[in-house]
C-alpha positions as semicolon CSV with decimal commas, in nm:
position;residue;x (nm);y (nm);z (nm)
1;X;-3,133;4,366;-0,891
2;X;-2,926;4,582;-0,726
3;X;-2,966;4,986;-0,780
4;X;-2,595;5,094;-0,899
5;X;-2,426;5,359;-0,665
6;X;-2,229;5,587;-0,817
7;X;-1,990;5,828;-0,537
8;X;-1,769;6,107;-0,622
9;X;-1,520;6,160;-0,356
10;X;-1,383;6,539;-0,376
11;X;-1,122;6,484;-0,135
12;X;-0,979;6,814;-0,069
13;X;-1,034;7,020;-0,383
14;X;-1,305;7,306;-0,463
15;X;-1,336;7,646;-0,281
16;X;-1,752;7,730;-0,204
17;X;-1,823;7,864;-0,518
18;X;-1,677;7,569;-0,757
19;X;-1,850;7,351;-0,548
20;X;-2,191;7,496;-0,573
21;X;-2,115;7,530;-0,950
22;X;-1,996;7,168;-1,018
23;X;-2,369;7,053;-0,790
24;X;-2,543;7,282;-0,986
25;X;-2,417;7,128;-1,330
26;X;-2,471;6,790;-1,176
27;X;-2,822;6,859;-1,084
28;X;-2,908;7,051;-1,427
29;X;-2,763;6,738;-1,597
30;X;-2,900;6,432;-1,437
31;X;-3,169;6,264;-1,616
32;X;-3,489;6,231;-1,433
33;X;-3,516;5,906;-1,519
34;X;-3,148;5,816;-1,491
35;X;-3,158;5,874;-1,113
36;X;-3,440;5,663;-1,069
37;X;-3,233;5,351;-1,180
38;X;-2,882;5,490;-1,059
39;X;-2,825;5,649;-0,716
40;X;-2,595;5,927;-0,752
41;X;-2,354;6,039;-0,435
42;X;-2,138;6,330;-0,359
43;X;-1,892;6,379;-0,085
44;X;-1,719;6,696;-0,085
45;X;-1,527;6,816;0,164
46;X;-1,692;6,854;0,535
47;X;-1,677;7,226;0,563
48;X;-1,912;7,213;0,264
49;X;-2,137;6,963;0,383
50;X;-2,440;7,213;0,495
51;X;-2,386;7,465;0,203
52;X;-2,427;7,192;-0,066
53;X;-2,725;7,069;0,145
54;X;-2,904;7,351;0,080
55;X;-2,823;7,376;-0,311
56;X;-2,903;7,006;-0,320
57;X;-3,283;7,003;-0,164
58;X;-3,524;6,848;-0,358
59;X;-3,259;6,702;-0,545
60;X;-3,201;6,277;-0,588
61;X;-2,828;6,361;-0,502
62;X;-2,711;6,285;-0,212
63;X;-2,456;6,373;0,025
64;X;-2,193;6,171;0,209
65;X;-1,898;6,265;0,455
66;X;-1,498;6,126;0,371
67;X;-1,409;6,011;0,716
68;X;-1,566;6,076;1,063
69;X;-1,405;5,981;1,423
70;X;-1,509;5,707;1,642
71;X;-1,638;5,868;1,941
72;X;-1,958;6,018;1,952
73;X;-1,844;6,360;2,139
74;X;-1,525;6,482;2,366
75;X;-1,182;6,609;2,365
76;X;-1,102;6,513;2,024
77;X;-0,949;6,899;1,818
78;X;-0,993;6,837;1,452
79;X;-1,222;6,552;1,485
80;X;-1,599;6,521;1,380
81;X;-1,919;6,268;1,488
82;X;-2,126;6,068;1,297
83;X;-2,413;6,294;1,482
84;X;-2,268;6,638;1,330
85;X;-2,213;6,477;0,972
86;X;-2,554;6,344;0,948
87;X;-2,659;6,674;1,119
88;X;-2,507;6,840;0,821
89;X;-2,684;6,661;0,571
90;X;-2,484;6,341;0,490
91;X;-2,678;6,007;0,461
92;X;-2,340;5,834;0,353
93;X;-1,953;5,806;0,475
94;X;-1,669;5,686;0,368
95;X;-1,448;5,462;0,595
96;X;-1,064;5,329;0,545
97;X;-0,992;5,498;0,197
98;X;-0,663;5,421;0,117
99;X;-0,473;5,781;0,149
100;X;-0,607;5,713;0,524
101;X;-0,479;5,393;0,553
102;X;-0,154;5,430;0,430
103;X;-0,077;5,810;0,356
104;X;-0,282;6,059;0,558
105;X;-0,445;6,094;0,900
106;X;-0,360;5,825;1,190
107;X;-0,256;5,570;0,903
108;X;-0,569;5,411;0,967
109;X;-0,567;4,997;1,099
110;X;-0,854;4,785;1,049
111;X;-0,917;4,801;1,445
112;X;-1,011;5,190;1,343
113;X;-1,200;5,113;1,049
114;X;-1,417;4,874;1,235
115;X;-1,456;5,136;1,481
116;X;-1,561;5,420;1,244
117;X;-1,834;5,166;1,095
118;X;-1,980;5,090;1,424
119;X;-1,967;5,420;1,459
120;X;-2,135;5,552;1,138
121;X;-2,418;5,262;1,183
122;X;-2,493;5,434;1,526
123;X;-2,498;5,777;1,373
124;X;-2,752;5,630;1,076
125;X;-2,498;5,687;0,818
126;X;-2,445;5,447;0,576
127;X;-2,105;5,338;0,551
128;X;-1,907;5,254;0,237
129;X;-1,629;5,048;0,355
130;X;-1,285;5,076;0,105
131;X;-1,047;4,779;0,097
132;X;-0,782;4,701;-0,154
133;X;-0,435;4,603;-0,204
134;X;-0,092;4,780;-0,240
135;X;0,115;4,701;-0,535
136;X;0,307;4,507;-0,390
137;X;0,041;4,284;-0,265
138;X;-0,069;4,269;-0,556
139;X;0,279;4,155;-0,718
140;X;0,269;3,916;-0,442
141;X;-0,041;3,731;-0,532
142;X;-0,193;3,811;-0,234
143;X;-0,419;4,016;-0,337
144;X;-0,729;3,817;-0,231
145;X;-0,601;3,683;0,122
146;X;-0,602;4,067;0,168
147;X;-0,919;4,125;0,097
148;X;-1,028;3,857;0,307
149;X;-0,837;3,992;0,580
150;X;-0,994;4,370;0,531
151;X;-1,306;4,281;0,485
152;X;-1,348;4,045;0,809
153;X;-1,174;4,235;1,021
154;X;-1,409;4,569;0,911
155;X;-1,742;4,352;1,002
156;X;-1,580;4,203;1,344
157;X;-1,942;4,263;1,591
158;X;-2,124;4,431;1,314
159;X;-2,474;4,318;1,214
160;X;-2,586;4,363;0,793
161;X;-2,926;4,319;0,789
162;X;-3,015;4,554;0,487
163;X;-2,840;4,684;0,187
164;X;-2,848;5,035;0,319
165;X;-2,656;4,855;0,601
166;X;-2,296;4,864;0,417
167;X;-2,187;4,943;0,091
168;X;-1,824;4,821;-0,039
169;X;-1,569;5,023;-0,183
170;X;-1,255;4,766;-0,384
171;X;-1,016;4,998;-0,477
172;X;-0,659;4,878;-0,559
173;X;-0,428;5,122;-0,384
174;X;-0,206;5,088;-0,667
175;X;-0,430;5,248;-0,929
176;X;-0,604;5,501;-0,739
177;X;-0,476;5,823;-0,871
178;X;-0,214;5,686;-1,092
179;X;-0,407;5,647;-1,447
180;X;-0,365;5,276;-1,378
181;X;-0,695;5,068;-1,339
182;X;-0,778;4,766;-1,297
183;X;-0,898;4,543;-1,602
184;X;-1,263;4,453;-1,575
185;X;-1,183;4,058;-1,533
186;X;-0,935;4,200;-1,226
187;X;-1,213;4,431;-1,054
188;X;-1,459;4,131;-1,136
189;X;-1,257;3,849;-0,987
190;X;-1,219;4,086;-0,648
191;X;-1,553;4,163;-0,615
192;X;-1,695;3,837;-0,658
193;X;-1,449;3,739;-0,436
194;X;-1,567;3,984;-0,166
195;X;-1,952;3,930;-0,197
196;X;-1,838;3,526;-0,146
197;X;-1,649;3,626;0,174
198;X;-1,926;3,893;0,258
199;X;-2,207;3,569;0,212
200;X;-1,982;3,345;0,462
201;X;-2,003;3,692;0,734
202;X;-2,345;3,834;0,650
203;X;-2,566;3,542;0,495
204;X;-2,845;3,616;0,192
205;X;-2,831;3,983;0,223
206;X;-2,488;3,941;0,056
207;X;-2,649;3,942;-0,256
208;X;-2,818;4,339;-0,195
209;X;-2,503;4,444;-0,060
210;X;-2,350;4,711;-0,350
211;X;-1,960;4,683;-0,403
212;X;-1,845;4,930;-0,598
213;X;-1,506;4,962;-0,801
214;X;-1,275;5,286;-0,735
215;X;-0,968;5,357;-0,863
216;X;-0,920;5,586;-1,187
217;X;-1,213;5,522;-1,328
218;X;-1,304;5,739;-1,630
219;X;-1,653;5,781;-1,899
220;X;-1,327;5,598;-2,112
221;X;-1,342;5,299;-1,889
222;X;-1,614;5,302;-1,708
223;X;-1,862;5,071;-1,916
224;X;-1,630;4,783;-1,940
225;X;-1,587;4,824;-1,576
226;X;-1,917;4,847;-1,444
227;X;-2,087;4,598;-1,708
228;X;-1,925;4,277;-1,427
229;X;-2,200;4,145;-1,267
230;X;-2,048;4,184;-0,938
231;X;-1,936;4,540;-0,966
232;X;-2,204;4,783;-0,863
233;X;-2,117;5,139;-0,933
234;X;-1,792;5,319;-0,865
235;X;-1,636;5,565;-0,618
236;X;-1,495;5,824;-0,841
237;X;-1,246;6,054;-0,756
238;X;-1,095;6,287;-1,035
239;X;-1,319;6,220;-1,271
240;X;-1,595;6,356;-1,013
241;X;-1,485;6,693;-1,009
242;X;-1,609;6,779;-1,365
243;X;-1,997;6,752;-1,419
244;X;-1,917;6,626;-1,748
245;X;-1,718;6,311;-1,654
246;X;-1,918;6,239;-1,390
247;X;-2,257;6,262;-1,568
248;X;-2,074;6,033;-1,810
249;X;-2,035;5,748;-1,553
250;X;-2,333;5,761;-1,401
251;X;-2,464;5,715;-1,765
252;X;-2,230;5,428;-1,780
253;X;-2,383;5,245;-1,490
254;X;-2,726;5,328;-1,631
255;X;-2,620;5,011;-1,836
256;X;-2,642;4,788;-1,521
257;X;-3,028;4,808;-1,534
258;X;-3,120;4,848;-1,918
């Protein structure tokens, strides 16, 4: 059985001192036993990387990066390496979220995010991968043919031999930060739709592969959500910046494995 991930993306929100606040709730909060059966993620922004390495040892949670450049070193202002992340303390990053692909930063192609995955794998990061459809997309019935397109053009000369390999991200672009989610039968049909594809690219180790749902999720909707056999954890954004909610989740997926 798969061990359910669950990821809070900060994205750029917290000063130092709400950061090591919001860890320290988190850490006072988890269950011993809960993070044996659920793996619990945080990836604040870079700056605060090291700091919350520090309030984190001996912790279960882990750290993880947002983004990371391509290149391993240069004459790149603004830009950081897998090396200096994972020198930092991440173990995790995440790779083509959709305010990089269509609002932020270089507006991100799949030719980058393929890039930045190769490049994470080198680095020994573990990459969680985001791929989802626009509204439009999604108006357009296209949804899945865009998945399929993501998802194969992300793994183009990449080897998955373990689960700590890749991890997937499905987040609809059109819910994420909206209030809008996905229904459960929606985030189910696109995630068993993506562990098919990932079977045809990967083989067997498909079925270890964790693909997790993001996009407003909340302790409101999070059960229903996570209780689809093909939906293993979520990336949580909101939600993640109060130990409350968060705790509440990560309860939520404790459900997975009970």
């Amino acid at each position: 059985m798969r061990r359910p991930l669950v990821a809070g993306n900060w994205k750029m929100n917290l000063d130092l001192p709400s950061a090591r606040t919001l860890v320290g709730a988190i850490r006072e909060g988890l269950d011993a036993a809960v993070a044996q059966r659920v793996e619990v993620l945080v990836c604040p922004p870079a700056v605060y990387l090291f700091p919350l390495n520090e309030a984190l040892r001996g912790c279960p949670v882990r750290l993880g990066a947002q983004n990371l450049y391509h290149e391993a070193s240069g004459a790149f202002t603004g830009e950081l390496s897998g090396a200096m992340l994972a020198e930092a303390g991440a173990k995790y990053v995440i790779i083509g979220h959709s305010e990089r692909r269509h609002t932020i930063g270089h507006l991100e192609d799949d030719r980058m995010v393929n890039l930045k995955l190769k490049a994470a794998r080198r680095a020994g990061l573990t990459p969680i991968v985001c791929v989802g459809e626009t509204l439009s997309e999604r108006k357009s019935e296209s949804t899945l043919e865009v998945l399929t397109f993501q998802l194969t053009a992300a793994l183009v000369g990449v080897s998955v031999q373990t689960p700590e390999d890749l991890v997937i991200a499905y987040e609809p672009v059109w819910a994420i930060g909206t209030g809008h989610n996905a229904t459960p039968q929606q985030a189910q049909e696109a995630h068993a739709h993506l562990r098919a594809r990932l079977r045809e690219l990967v083989g067997d180790v498909s079925q270890e592969v964790r693909i997790l749902y993001g996009g407003s999720v909340t302790p409101q909707n999070a059960a229903d959500i996570m209780r689809q056999p093909d939906v293993d954890g979520g990336l949580i954004g909101g939600a993640s910046l109060k130990a409350d909610s968060f705790l509440a989740i990560i309860r939520a997926a404790l459900a997975k494995v009970t």
